[in-house]
C-alpha positions in Angstrom: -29.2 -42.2 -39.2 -25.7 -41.6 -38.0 -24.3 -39.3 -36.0 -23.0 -35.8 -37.3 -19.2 -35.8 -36.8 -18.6 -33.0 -34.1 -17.0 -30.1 -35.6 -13.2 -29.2 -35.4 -14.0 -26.0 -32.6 -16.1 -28.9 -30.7 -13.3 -31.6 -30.4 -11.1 -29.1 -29.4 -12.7 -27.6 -26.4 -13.3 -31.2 -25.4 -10.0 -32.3 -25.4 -9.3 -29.2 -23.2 -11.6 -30.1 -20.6 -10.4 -33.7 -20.8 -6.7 -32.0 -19.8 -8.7 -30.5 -16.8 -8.8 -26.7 -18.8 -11.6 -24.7 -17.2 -12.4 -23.1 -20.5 -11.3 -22.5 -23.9 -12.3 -20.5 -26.0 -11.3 -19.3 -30.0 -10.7 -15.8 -31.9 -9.3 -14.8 -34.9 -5.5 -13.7 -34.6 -5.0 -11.7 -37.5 -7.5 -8.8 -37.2 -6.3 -5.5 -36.0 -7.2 -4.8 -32.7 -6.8 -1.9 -30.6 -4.5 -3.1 -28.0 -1.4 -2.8 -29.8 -1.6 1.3 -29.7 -2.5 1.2 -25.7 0.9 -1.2 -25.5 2.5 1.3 -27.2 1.1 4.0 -25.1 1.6 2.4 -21.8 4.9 2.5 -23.0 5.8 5.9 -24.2 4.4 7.1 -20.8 7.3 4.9 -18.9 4.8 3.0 -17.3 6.2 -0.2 -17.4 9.3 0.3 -15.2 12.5 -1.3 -15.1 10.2 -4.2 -17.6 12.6 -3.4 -20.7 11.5 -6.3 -22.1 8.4 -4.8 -23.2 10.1 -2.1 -24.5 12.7 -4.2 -26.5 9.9 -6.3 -27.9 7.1 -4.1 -28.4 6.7 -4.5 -32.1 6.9 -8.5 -31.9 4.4 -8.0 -28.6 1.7 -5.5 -30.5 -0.2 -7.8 -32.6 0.2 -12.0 -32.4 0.7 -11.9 -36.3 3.8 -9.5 -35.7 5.9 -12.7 -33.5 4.0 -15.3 -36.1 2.4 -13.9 -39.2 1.4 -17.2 -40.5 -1.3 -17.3 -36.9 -5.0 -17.3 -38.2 -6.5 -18.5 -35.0 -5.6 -17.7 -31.8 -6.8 -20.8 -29.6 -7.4 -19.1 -25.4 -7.3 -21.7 -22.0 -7.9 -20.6 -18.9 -6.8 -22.3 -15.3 -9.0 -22.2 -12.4 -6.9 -21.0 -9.7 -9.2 -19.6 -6.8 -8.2 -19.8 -2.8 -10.2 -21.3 -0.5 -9.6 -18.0 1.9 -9.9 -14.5 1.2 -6.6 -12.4 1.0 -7.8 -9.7 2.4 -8.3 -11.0 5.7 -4.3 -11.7 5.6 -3.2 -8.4 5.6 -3.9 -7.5 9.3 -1.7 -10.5 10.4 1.4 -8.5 10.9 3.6 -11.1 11.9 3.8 -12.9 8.6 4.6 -12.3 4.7 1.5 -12.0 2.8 2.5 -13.8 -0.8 0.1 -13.4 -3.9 -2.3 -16.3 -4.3 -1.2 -17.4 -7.4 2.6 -18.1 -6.1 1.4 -20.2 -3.1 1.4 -23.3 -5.0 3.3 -25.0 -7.9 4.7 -23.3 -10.6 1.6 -22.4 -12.9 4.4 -22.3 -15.6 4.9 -25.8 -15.9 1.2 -27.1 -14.8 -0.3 -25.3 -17.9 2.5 -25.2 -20.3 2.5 -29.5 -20.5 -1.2 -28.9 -21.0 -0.9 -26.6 -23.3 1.9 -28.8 -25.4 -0.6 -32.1 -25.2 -3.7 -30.5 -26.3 -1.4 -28.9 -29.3 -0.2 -32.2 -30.3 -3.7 -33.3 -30.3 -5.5 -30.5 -31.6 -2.2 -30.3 -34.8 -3.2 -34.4 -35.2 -6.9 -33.4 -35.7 -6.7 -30.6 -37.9 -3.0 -30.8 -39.6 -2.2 -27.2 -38.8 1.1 -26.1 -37.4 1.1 -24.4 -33.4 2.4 -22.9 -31.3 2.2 -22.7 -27.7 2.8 -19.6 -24.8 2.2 -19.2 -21.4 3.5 -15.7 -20.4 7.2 -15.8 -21.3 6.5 -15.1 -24.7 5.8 -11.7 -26.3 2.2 -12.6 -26.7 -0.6 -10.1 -25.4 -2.7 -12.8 -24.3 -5.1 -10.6 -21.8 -6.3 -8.8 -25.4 -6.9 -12.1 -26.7 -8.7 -13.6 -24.1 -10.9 -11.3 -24.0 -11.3 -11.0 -27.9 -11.9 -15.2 -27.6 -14.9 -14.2 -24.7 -12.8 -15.6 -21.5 -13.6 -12.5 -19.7 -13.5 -8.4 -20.0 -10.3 -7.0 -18.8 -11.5 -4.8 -16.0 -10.7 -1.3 -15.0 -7.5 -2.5 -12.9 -6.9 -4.4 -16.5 -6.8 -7.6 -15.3 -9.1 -10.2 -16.9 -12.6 -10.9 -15.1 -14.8 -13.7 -16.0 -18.6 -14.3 -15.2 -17.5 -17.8 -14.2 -14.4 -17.6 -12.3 -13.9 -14.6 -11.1 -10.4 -12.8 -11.0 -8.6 -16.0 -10.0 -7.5 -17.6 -13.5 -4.3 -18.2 -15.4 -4.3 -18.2 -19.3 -2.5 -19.9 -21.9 -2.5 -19.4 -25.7 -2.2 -21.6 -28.8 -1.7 -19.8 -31.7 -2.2 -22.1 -35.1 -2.4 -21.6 -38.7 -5.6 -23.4 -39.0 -8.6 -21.2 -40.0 -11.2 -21.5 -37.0 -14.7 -20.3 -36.4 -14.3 -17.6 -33.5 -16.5 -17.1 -30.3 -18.3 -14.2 -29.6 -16.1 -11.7 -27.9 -17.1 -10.9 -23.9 -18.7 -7.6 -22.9 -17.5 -5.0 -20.4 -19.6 -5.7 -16.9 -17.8 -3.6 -14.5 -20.4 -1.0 -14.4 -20.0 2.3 -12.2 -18.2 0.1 -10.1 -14.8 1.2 -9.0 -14.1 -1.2 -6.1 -10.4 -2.1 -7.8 -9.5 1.5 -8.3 -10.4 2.7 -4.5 -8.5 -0.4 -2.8 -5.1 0.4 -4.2 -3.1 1.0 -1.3 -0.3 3.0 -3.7 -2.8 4.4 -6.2 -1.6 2.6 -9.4 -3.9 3.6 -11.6 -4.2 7.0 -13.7 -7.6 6.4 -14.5 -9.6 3.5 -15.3 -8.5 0.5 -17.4 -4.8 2.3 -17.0 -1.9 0.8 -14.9 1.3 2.6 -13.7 3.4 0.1 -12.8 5.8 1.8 -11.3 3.2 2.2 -8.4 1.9 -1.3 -8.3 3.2 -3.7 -5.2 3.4 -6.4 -7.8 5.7 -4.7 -9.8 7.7 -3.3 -7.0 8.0 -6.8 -5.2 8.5 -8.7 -7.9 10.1 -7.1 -11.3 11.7 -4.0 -9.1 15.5 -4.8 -8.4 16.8 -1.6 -6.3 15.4 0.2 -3.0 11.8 0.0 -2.8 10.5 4.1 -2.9 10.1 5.5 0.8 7.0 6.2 -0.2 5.6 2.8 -1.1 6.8 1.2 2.3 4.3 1.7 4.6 1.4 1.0 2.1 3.1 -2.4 1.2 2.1 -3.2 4.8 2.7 -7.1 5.3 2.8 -7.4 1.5 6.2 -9.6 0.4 5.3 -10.9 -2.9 3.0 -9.8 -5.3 -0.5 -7.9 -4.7 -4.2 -9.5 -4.4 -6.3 -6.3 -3.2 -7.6 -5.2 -6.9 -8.5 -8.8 -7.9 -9.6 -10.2 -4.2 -12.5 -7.2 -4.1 -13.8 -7.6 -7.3 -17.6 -8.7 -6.5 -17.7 -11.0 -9.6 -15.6 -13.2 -7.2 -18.8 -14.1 -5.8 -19.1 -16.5 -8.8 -15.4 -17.8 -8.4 -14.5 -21.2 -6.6 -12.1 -22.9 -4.9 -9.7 -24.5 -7.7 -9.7 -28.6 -7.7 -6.0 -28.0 -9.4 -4.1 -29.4 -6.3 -1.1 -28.6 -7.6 -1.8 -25.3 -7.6 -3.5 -25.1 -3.9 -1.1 -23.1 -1.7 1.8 -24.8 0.3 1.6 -24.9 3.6 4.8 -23.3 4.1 3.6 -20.3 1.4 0.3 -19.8 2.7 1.5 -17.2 5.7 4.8 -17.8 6.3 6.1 -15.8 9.2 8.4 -13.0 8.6 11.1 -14.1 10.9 11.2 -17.5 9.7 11.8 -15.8 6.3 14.4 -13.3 8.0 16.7 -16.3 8.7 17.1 -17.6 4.8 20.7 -17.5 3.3 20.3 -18.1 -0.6 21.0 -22.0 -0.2 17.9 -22.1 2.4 15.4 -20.1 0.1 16.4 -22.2 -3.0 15.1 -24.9 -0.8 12.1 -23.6 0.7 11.0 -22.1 -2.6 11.5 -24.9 -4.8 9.1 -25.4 -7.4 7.4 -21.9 -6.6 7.6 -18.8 -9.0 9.0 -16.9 -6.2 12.2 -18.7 -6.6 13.2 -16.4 -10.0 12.7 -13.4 -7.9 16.2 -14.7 -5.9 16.5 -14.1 -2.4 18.1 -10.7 -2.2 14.9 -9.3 -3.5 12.6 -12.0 -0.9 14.8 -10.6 1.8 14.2 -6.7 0.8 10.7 -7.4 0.7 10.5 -9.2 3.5 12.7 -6.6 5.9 9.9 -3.9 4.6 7.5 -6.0 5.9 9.1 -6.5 9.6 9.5 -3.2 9.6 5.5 -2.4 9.5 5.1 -5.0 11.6 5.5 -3.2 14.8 6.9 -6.1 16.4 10.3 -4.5 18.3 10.7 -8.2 19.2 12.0 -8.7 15.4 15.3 -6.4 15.8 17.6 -8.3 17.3 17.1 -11.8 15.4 15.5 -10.4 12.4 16.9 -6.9 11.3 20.4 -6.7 13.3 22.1 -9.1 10.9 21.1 -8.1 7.9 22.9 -4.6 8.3 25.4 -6.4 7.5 24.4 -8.3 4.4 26.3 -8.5 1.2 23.9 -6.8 -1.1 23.3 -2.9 -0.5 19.6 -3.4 -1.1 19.1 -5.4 1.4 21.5 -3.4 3.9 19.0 -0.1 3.1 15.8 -2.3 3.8 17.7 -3.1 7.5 18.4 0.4 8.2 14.6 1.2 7.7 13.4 -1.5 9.3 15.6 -0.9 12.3 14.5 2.9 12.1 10.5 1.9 12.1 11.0 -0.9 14.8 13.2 1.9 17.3 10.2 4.2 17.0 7.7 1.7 17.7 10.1 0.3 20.6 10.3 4.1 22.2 6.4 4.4 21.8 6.2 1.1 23.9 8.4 1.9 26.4 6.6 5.3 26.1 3.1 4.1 26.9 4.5 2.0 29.5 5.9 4.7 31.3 2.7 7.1 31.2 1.1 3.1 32.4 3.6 3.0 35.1 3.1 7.2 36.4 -0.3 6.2 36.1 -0.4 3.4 38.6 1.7 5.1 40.6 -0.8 8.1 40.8 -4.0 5.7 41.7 -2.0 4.0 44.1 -0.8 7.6 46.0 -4.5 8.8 45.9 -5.1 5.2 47.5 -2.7 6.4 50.1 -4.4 9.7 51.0 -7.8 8.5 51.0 -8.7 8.4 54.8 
């Protein structure tokens, strides 16, 4: 008897493994969903920021039929991309810039998007539908989606959690105008827990499942442009790029593994690069150093702001005179203001060493005159 020819959905999902996908999953992309309305919400409130893209787009960006109203299927890949060490442990080592996991390796842009574009191809060959591919640059809300397809729940910090891998996974959609049989969408598992909302070291969220991110250390490293808020400094602690705190505590990580992606394992140079090393960078030096990262989009005026916030929690007086001094005189203003505070932070912690030293030294000399009275 011969064999039954495996369905569409089932060639599909193998061809995505074949690319090295750690999972794919399907759901319907023109149903109305919910998410659209909290887009529009998040919104209204201001909460996205300086982000005026989302503003400018947010009728394209509130349903996938909206950008493509011929999609029927919405085709969801995620991308292992777990560390091998946990990023909470970085954050005491003070001496050096703690950069999100994700933006220690290779651009994920280009790893997934060629993926994305071959298993397209394949998948349009197979089936003789038109796609269309996105890996977040498009106004696509693909977090909805991949949790509509059953990659994982989006989670009270709203990032995407899966039974399988944890928070440490990137996503990329295919929308198509094939008609597709759908997966069961994931349930919420996050319980009473609260783990990602107590670890916020600038209280981003309003309430569960909500994000300001005007508060969020991602945002504020990355998307912000101008002065980091005074009163976001000291909790960004050692923080230069990005924020790991509500995903690395999450205990479905327990599940999550290291990725086999090399290209995606962190550079050695990114893994905990030290903050005076970083200090030293004109714009010709970071284009070099962060070549092929994410990072490099951010530009180094933003790198260097960060990074000047960063030596000025350290505590390390040792940093002023290399590290802080010459950037008070640095071309952008930004980065003249993150000196100044630096510089301010670093005196204080100078004059409370030299303090402590002096009560150590009035000490001494106290034993050593009772020494000298003792008969």
């Amino acid at each position: 008897m011969p064999d039954t020819p495996a369905s569409l959905e089932t060639q599909l999902k193998e061809a995505a493994g074949a690319l090295g996908f750690s999972d794919c999953r399907i759901c319907r992309a023109d149903e109305a969903w919910p998410a659209g309305d909290r887009l529009e919400h998040f919104v209204a409130e201001g909460r996205h920021g300086e982000m005026a893209w989302m503003e400018t787009t947010l009728h394209r960006r509130k349903a996938p039929t909206a950008m493509w109203p011929d999609a029927k299927s919405a085709i969801m890949l995620a991308v292992n991309y777990g560390p091998d060490t946990d990023p909470l442990s970085q954050l005491d080592l003070k001496a050096h810039g703690n950069i999100s996991v994700y933006a220690r390796g290779g651009d994920y842009h280009d790893l997934i998007k060629k993926r994305l574009k071959q298993l397209a191809r394949s998948f349009a060959q197979m089936s003789g539908a038109e796609v269309k591919v996105f890996v977040d640059t498009a106004p696509l809300m693909e977090k909805p989606l991949a949790e509509k397809a059953g990659l994982g729940w989006q989670g009270k910090h709203t990032n995407l959690v899966s039974r399988e891998l944890g928070s440490w996974f990137f996503l990329g959609a295919i929308l198509t105008t094939a008609d597709l049989q759908p997966d069961a969408a994931e349930q919420d598992h996050c319980g009473s827990c609260r783990a990602c909302l107590d670890i916020c070291p600038t209280d981003a969220f309003p309430a569960p499942y909500q994000l300001d991110a005007r508060r969020c250390i991602s945002y504020l490293t990355i998307e912000h442009a101008g002065p980091i808020p005074v009163e976001f400094r000291r909790p960004m602690g050692n923080r230069i790029y990005g924020c790991d705190d509500c995903l690395a505590v999450c205990p479905w990580n327990k599940f999550a593994s290291h990725s086999t992606e090399q290209k995606l394992w962190a550079r050695a140079e990114l893994k905990l690069p030290e903050l005076a090393d970083l200090a030293a960078l004109d714009d010709a030096a970071f284009r070099e150093v962060f070549s092929g990262s994410p990072i490099k989009r951010t530009g180094r005026n933003r790198m260097m702001r960060n990074t000047l916030i960063a030596i000025g929690n350290s505590g390390d007086a040792g940093l002023v005179e290399g590290s802080v001094l010459p950037h008070l005189d640095d071309p952008d203003p930004v980065v003249r203001g993150a000196a100044v505070w630096a510089l301010s932070c670093l005196d204080k912690a100078r004059f409370e060493v030299e303090r402590q030293a002096r009560e150590a030294s009035e000490a001494d000399e106290g034993v050593r005159d009772e020494w000298v009275r003792t008969p």
